[in-house]
N, C-alpha and C positions, 0 to 999 in steps of 0.2 A: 571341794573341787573348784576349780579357778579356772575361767576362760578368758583367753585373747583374743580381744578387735583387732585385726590391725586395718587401716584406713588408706594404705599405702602413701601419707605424705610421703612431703622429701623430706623431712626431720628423723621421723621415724629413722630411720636404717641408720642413717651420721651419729641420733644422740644416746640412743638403743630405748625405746619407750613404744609403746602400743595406742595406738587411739583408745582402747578404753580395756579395763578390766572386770571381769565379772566374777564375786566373790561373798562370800555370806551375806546371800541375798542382797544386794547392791551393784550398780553398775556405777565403778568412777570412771569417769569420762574423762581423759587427757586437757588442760588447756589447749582450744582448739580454736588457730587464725583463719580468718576467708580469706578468697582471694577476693578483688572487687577494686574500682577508683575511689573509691569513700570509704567512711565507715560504718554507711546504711550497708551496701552494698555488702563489703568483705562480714556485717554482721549476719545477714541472710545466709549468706554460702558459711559462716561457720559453723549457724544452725543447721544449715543441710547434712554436714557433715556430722557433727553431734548426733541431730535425729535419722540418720543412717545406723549408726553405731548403736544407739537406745532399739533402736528394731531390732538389728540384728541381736543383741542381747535380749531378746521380749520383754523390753521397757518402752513408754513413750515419755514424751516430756508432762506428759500427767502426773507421772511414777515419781518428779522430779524432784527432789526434797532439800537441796542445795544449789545454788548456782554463784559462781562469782567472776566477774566482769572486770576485766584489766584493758586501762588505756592508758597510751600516753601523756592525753590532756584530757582531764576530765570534761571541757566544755563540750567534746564531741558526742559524750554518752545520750542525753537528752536528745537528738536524734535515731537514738536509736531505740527509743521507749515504747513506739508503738510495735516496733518489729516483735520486740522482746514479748508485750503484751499480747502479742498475736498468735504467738508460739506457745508460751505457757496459759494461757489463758485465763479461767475458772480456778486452774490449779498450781495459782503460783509457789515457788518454792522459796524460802527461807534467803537470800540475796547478799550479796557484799558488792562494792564497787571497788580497785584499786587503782590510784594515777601508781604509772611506773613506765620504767623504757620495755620491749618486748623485745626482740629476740632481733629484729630486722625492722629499723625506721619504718619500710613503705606499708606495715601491720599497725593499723589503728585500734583494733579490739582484739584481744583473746579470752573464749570462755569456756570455762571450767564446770561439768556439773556432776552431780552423784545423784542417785534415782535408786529406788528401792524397785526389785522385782515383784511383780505384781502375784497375787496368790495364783 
C-alpha cells in the first residue's frame, strides 16, 4: 500500500510529483526548495516542509537514513551546516552534496531525504 504527501507547492501540480511517498516502509521525500533571501534561510523552510511531510508520514528526521543536498555553488553549503546539524541531530543520516543548477536561479538549496518508518 502506497501513500501520497502532497505539500501543495507550485511545482507539484505543473510537474505532476507529490512532496513525498510512502511505501515499503520508507518515506521518500521529494527534493524540497525554501522559500527565504539566502540559503540559511530558504534551507530552514525547506526543512519545514520536509519535516511537515516526515510527520504526516509518522517519520521524523530521526527515521532519516538518506539525505542529499543540491546547490548551485557549493561555497554556500557550509552555511548551512549548523541548520542541517540542528535538524538531524544525534541521528544523522548517510549525506551526499551535489553542485548543479536547480529548477529556478532565486533556489539556493534543494533537499532530498528518504526515512524508514518507525516500528
Amino acid at each position: 500500500m502506497m501513500k501520497r504527501i502532497h505539500s501543495g507547492g507550485e511545482f507539484e501540480a505543473k510537474i505532476g510529483y507529490c512532496r513525498a511517498v510512502v511505501a515499503g516502509g520508507f518515506v521518500h521525500v521529494a527534493g524540497t526548495v525554501g522559500q527565504g533571501d539566502d540559503v540559511v534561510s530558504q534551507c530552514r523552510h525547506a526543512l519545514e516542509v520536509i519535516g511537515k511531510a516526515l510527520d504526516e508520514a509518522g517519520a521524523s528526521f530521526a527515521d532519516a537514513v538518506r539525505v542529499t543536498y543540491m546547490l548551485p555553488d557549493r561555497t554556500e553549503f557550509e552555511p548551512c551546516w549548523p541548520v542541517l546539524s540542528e535538524a538531524f541531530g544525534a541521528n544523522p543520516p548517510a549525506a551526499t552534496m551535489i553542485e548543479c543548477g536547480l529548477i529556478d536561479p532565486k533556489y539556493r538549496i534543494e533537499i532530498e531525504v528518504t526515512a524508514v518508518l518507525p516500528d
